[in-house]
PDB file of N, H, CA, C and O in Angstrom:
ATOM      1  N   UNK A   1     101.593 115.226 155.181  1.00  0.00           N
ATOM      2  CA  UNK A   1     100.213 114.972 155.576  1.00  0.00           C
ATOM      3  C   UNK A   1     100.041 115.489 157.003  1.00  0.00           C
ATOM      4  O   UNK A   1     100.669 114.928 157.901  1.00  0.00           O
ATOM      5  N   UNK A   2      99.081 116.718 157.331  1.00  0.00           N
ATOM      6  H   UNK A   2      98.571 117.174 156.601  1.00  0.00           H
ATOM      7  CA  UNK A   2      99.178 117.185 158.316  1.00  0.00           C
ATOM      8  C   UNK A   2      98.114 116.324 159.484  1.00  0.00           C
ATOM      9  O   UNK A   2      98.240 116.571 160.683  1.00  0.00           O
ATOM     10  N   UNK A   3      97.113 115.344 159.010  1.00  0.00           N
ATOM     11  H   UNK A   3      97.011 115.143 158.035  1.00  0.00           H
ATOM     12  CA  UNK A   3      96.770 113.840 159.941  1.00  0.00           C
ATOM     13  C   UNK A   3      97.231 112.727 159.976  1.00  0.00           C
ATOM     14  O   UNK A   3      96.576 111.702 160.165  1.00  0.00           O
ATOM     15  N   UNK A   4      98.275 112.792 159.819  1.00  0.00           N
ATOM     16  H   UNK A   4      98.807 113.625 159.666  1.00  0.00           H
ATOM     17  CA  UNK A   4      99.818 111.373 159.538  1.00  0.00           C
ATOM     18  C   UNK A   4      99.381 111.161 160.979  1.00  0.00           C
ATOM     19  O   UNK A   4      98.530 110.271 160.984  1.00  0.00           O
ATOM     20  N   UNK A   5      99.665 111.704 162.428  1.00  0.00           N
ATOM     21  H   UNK A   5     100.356 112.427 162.423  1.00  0.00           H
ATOM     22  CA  UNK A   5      99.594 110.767 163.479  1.00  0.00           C
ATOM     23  C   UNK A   5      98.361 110.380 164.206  1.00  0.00           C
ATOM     24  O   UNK A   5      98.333 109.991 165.373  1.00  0.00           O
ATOM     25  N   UNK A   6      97.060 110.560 163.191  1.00  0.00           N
ATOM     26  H   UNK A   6      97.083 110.876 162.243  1.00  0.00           H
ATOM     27  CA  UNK A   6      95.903 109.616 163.429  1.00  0.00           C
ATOM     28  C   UNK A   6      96.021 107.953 163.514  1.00  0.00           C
ATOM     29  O   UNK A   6      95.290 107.143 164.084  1.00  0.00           O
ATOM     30  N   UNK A   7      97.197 107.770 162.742  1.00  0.00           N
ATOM     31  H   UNK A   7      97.790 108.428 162.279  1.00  0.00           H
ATOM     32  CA  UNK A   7      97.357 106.301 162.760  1.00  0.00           C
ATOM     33  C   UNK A   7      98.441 106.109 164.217  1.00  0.00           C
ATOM     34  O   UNK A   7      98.519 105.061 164.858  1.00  0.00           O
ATOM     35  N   UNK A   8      98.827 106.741 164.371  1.00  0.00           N
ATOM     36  H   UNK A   8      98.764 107.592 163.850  1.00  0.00           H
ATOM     37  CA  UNK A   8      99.062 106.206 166.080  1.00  0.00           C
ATOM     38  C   UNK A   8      97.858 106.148 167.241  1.00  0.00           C
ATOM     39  O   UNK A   8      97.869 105.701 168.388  1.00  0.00           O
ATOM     40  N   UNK A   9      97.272 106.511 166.793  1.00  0.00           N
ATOM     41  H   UNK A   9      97.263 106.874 165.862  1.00  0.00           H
ATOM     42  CA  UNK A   9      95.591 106.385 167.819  1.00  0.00           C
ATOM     43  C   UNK A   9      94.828 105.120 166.946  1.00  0.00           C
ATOM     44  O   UNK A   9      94.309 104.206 167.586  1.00  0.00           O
ATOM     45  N   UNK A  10      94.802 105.120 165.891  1.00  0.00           N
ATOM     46  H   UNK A  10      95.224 105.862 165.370  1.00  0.00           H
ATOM     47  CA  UNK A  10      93.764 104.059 165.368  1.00  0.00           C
ATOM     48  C   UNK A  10      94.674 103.211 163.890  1.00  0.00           C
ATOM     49  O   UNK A  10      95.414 103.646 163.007  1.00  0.00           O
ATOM     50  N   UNK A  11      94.309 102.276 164.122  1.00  0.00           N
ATOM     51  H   UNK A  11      93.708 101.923 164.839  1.00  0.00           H
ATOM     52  CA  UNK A  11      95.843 101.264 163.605  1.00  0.00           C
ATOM     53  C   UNK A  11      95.068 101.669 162.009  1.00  0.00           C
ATOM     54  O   UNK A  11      93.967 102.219 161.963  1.00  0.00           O
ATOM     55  N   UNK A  12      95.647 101.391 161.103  1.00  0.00           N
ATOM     56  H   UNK A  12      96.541 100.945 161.140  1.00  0.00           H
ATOM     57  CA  UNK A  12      95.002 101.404 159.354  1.00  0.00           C
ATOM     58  C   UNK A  12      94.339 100.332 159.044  1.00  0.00           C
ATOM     59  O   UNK A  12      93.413 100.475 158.246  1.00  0.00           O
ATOM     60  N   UNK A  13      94.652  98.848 159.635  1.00  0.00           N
ATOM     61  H   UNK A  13      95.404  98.732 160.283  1.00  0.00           H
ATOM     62  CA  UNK A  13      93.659  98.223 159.380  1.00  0.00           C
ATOM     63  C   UNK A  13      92.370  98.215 159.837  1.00  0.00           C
ATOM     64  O   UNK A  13      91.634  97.305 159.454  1.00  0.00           O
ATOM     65  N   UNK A  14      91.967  99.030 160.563  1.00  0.00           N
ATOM     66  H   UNK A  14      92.565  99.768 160.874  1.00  0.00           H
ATOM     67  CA  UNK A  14      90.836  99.198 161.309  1.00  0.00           C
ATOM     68  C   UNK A  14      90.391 100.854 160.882  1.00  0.00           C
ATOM     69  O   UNK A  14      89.197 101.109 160.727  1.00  0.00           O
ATOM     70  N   UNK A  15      91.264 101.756 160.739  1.00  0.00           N
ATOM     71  H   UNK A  15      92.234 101.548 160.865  1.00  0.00           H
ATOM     72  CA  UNK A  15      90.564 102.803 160.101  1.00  0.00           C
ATOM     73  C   UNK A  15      89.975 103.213 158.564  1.00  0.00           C
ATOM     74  O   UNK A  15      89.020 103.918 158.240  1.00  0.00           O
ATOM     75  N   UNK A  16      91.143 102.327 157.619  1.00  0.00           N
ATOM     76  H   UNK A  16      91.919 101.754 157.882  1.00  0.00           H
ATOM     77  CA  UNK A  16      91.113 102.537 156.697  1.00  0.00           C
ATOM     78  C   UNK A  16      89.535 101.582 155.776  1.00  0.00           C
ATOM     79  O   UNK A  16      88.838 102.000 154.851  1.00  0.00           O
ATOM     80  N   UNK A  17      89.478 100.561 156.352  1.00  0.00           N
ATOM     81  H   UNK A  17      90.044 100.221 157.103  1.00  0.00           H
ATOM     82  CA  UNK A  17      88.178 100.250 156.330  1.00  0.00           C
ATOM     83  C   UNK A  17      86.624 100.967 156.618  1.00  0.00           C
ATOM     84  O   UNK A  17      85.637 101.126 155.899  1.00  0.00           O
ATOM     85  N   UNK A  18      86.949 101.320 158.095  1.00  0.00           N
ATOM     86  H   UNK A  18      87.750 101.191 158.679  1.00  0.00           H
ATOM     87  CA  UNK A  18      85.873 102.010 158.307  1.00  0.00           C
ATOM     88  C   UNK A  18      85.568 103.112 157.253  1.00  0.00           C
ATOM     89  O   UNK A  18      84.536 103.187 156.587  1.00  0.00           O
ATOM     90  N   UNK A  19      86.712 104.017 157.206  1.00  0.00           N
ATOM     91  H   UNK A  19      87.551 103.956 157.747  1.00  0.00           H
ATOM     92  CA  UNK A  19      86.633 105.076 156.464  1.00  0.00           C
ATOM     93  C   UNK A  19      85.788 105.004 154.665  1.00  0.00           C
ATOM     94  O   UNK A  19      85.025 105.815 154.141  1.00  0.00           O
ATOM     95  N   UNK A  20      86.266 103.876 154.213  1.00  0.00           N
ATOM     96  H   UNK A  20      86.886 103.218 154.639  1.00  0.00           H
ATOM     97  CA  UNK A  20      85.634 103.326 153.067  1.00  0.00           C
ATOM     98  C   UNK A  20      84.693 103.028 153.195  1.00  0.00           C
ATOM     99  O   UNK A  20      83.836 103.373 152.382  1.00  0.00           O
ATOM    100  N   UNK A  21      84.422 102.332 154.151  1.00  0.00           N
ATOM    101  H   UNK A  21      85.118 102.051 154.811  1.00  0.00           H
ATOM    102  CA  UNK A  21      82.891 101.753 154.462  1.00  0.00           C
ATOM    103  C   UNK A  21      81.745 102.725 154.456  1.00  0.00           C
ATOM    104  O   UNK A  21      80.664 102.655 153.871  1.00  0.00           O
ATOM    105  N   UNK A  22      82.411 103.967 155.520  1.00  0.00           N
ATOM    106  H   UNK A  22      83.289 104.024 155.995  1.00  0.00           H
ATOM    107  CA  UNK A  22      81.172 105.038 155.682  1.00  0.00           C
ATOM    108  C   UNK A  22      81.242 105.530 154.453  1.00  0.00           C
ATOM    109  O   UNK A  22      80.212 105.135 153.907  1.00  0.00           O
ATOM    110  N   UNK A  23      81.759 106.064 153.816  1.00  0.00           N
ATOM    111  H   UNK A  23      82.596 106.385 154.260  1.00  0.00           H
ATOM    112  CA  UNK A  23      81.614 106.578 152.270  1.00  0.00           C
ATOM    113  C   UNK A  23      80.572 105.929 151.511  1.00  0.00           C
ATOM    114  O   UNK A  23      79.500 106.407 151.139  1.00  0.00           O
ATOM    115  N   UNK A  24      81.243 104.275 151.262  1.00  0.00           N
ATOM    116  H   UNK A  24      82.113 103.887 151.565  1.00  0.00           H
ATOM    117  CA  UNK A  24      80.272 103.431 150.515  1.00  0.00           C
ATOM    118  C   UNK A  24      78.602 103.777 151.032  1.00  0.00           C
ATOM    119  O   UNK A  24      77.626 103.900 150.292  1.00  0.00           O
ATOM    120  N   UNK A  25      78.637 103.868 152.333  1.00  0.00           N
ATOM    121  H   UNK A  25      79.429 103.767 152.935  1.00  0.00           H
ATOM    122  CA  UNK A  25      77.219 103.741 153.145  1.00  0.00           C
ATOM    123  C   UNK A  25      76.740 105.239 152.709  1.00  0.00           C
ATOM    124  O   UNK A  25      75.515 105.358 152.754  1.00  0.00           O
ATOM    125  N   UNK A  26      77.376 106.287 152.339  1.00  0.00           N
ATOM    126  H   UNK A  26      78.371 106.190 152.302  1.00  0.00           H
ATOM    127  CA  UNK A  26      77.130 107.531 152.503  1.00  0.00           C
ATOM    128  C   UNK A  26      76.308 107.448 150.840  1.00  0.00           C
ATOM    129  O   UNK A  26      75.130 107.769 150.683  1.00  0.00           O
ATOM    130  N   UNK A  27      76.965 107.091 150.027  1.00  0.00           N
ATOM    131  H   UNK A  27      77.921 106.830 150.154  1.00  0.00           H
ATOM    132  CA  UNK A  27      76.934 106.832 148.534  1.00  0.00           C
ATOM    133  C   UNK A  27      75.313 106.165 148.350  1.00  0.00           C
ATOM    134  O   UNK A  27      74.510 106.641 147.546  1.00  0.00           O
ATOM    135  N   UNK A  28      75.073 105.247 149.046  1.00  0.00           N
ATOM    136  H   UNK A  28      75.724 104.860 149.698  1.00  0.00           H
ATOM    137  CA  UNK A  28      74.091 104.236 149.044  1.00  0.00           C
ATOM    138  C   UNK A  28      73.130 105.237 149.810  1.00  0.00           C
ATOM    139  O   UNK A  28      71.956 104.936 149.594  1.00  0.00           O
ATOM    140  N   UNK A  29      73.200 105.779 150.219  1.00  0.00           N
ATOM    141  H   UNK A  29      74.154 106.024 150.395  1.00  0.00           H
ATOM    142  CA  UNK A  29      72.280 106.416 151.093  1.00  0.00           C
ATOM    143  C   UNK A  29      71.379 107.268 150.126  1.00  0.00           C
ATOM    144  O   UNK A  29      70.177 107.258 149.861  1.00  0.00           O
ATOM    145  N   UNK A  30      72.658 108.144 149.634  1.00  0.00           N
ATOM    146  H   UNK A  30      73.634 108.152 149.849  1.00  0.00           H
ATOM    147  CA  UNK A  30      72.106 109.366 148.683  1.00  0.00           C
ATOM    148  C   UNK A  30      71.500 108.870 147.486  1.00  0.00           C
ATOM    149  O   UNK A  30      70.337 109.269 147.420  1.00  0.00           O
ATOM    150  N   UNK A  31      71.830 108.155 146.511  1.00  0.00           N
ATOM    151  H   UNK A  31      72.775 107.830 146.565  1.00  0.00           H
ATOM    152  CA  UNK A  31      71.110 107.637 145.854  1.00  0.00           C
ATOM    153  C   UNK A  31      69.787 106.975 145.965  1.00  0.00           C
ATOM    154  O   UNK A  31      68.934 106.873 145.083  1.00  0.00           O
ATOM    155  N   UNK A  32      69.741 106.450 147.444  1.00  0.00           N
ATOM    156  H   UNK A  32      70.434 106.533 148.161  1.00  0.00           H
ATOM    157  CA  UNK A  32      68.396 105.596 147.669  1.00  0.00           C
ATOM    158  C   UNK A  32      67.355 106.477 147.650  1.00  0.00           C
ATOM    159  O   UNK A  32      66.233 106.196 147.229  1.00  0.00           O
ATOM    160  N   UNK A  33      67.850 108.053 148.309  1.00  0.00           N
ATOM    161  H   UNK A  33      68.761 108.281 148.651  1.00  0.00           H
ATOM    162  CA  UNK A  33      67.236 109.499 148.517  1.00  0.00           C
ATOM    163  C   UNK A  33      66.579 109.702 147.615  1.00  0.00           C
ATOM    164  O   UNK A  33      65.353 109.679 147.506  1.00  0.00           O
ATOM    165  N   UNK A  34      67.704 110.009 146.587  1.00  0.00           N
ATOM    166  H   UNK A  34      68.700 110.028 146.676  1.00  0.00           H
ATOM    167  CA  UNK A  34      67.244 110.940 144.603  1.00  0.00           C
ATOM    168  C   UNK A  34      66.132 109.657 144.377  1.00  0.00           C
ATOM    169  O   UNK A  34      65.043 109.971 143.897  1.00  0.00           O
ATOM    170  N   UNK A  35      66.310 108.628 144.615  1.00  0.00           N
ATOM    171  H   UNK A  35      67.195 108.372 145.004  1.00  0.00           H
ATOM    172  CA  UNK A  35      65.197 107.319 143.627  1.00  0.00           C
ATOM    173  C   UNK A  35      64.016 107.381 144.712  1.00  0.00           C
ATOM    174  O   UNK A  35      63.012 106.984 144.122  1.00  0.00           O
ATOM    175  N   UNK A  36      63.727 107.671 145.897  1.00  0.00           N
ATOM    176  H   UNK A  36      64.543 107.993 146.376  1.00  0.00           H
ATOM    177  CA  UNK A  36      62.419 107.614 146.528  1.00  0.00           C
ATOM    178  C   UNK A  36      61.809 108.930 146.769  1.00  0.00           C
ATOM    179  O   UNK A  36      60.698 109.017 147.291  1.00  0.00           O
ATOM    180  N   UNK A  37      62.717 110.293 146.290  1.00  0.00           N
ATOM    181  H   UNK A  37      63.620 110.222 145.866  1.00  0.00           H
ATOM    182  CA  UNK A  37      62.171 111.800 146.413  1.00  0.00           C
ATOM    183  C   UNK A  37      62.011 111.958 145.302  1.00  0.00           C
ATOM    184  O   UNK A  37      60.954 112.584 145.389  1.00  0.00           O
ATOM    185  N   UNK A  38      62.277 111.880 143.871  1.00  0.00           N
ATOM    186  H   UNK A  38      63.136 111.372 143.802  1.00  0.00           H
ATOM    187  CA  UNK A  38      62.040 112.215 142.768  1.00  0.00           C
ATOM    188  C   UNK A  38      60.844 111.241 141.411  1.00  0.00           C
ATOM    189  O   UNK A  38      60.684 110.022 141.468  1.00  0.00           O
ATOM    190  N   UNK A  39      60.378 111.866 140.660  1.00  0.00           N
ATOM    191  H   UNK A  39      60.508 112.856 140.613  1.00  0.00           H
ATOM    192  CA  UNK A  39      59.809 110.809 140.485  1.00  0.00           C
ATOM    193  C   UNK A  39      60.711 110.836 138.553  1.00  0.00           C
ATOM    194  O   UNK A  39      60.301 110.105 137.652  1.00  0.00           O
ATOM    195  N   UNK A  40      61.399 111.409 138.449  1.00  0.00           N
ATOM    196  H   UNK A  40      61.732 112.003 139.181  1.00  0.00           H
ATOM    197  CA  UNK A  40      61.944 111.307 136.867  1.00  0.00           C
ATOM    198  C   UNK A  40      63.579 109.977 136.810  1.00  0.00           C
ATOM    199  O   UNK A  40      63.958 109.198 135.934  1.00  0.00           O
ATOM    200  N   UNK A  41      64.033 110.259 137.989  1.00  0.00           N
ATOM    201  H   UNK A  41      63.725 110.892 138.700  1.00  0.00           H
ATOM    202  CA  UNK A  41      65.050 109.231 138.045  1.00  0.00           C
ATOM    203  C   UNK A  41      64.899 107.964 138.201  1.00  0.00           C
ATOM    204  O   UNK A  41      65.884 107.409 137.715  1.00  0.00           O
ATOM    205  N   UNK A  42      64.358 107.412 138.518  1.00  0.00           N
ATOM    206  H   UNK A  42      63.558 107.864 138.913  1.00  0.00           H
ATOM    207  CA  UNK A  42      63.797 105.884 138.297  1.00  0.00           C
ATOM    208  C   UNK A  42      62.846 105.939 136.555  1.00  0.00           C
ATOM    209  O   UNK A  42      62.644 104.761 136.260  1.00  0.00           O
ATOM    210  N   UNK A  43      62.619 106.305 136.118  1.00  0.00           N
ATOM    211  H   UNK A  43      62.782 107.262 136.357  1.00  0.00           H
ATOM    212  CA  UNK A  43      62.439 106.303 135.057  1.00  0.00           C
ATOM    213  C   UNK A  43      63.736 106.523 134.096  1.00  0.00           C
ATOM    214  O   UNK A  43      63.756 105.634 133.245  1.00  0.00           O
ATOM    215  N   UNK A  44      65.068 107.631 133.940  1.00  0.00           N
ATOM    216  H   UNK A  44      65.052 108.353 134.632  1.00  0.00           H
ATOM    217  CA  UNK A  44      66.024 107.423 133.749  1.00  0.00           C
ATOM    218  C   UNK A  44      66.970 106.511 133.551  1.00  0.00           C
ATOM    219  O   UNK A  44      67.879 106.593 132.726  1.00  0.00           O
ATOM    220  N   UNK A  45      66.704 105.370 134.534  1.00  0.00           N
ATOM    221  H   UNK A  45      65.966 105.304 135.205  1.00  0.00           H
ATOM    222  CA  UNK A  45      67.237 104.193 135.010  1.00  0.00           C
ATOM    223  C   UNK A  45      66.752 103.288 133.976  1.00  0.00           C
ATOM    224  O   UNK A  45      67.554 102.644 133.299  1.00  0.00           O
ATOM    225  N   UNK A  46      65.689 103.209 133.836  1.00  0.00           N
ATOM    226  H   UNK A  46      65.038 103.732 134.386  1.00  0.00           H
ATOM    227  CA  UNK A  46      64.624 102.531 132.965  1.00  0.00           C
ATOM    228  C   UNK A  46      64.652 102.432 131.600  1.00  0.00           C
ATOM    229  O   UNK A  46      64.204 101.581 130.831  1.00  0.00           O
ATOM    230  N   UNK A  47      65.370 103.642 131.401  1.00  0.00           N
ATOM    231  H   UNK A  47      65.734 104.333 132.026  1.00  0.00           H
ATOM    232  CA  UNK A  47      65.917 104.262 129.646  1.00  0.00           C
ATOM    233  C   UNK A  47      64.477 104.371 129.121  1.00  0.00           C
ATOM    234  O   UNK A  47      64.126 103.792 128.093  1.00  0.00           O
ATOM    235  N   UNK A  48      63.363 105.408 130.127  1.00  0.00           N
ATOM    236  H   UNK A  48      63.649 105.878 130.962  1.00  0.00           H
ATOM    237  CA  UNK A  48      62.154 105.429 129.671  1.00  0.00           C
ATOM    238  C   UNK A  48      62.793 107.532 128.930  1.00  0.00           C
ATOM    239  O   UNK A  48      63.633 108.210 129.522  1.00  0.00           O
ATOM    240  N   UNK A  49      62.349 107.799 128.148  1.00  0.00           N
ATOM    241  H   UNK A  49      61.667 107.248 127.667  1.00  0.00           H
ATOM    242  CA  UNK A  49      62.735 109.453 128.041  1.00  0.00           C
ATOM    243  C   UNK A  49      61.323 110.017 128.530  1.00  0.00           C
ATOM    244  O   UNK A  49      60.310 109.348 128.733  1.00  0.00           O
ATOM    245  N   UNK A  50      61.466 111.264 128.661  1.00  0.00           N
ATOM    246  H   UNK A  50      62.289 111.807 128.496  1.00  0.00           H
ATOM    247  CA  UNK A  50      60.911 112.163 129.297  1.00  0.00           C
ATOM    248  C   UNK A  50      59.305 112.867 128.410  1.00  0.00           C
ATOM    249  O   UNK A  50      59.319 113.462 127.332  1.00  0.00           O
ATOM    250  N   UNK A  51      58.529 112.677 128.940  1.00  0.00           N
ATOM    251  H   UNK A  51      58.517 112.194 129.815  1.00  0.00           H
ATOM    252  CA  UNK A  51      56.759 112.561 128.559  1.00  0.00           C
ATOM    253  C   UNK A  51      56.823 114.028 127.853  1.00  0.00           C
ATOM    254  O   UNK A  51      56.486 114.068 126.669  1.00  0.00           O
ATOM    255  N   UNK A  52      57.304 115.462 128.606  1.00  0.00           N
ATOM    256  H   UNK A  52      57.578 115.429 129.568  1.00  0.00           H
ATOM    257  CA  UNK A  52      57.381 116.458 128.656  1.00  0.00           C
ATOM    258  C   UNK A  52      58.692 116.978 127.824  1.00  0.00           C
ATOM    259  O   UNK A  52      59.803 117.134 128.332  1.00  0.00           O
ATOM    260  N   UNK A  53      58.436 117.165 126.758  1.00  0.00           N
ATOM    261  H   UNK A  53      57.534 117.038 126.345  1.00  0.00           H
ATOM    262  CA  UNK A  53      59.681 118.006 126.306  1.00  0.00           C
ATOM    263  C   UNK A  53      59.189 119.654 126.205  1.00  0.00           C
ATOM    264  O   UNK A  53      58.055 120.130 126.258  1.00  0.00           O
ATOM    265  N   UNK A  54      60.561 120.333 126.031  1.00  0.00           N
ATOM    266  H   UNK A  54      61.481 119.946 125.988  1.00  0.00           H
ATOM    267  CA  UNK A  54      60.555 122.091 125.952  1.00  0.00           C
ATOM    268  C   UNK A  54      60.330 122.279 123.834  1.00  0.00           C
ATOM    269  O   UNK A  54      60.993 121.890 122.872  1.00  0.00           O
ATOM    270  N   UNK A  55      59.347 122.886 123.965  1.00  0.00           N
ATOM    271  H   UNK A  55      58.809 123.202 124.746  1.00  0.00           H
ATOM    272  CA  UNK A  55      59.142 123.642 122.597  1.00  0.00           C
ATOM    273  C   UNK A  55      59.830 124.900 122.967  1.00  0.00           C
ATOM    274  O   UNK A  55      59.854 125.537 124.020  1.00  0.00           O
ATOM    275  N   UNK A  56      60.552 125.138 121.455  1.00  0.00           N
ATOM    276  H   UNK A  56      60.533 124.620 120.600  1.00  0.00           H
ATOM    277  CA  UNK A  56      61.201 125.915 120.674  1.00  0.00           C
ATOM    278  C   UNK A  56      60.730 127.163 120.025  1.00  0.00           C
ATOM    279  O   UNK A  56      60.476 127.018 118.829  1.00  0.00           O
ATOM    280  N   UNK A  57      60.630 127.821 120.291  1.00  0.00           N
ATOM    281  H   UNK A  57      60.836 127.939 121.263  1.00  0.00           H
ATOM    282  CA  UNK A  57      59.294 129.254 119.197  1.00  0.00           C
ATOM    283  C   UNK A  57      60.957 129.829 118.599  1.00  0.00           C
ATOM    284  O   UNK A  57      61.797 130.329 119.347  1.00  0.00           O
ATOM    285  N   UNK A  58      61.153 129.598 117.022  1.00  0.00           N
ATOM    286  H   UNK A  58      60.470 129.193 116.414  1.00  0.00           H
ATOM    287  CA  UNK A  58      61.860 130.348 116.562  1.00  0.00           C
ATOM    288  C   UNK A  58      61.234 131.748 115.437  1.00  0.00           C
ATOM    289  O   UNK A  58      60.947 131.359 114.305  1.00  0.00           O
ATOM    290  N   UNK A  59      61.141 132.444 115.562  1.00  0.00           N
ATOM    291  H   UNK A  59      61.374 132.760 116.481  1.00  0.00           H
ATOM    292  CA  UNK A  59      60.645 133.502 114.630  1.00  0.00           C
ATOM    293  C   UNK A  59      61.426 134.684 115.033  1.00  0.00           C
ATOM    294  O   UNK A  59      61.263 135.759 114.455  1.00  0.00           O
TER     295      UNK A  59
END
């Protein structure tokens, strides 16, 4: 592991948390994003299907 002596600067019980934490926070973030910028994913959620489907022209 070529950042093995990060843990001599910052102990693991204190990094290894943080490190999870910001992820979790990162995770929560992006999702909160897609559900207040989009308007089809909160409906998804809902198990509503989609108003608009694609027609087919086979000939």
């Amino acid at each position: 592991m070529n950042q093995g002596r990060i843990w001599t600067v910052v102990s693991p019980t204190v990094g290894l948390p943080l490190l999870l934490g910001s992820v979790a926070v990162i995770a929560i973030l992006v999702h909160a994003a897609v559900l207040s910028h989009t308007t089809w994913f909160p409906k998804y959620w809902n198990g509503k299907t989609a108003a608009i489907t694609a027609q087919v022209d086979i000939g």
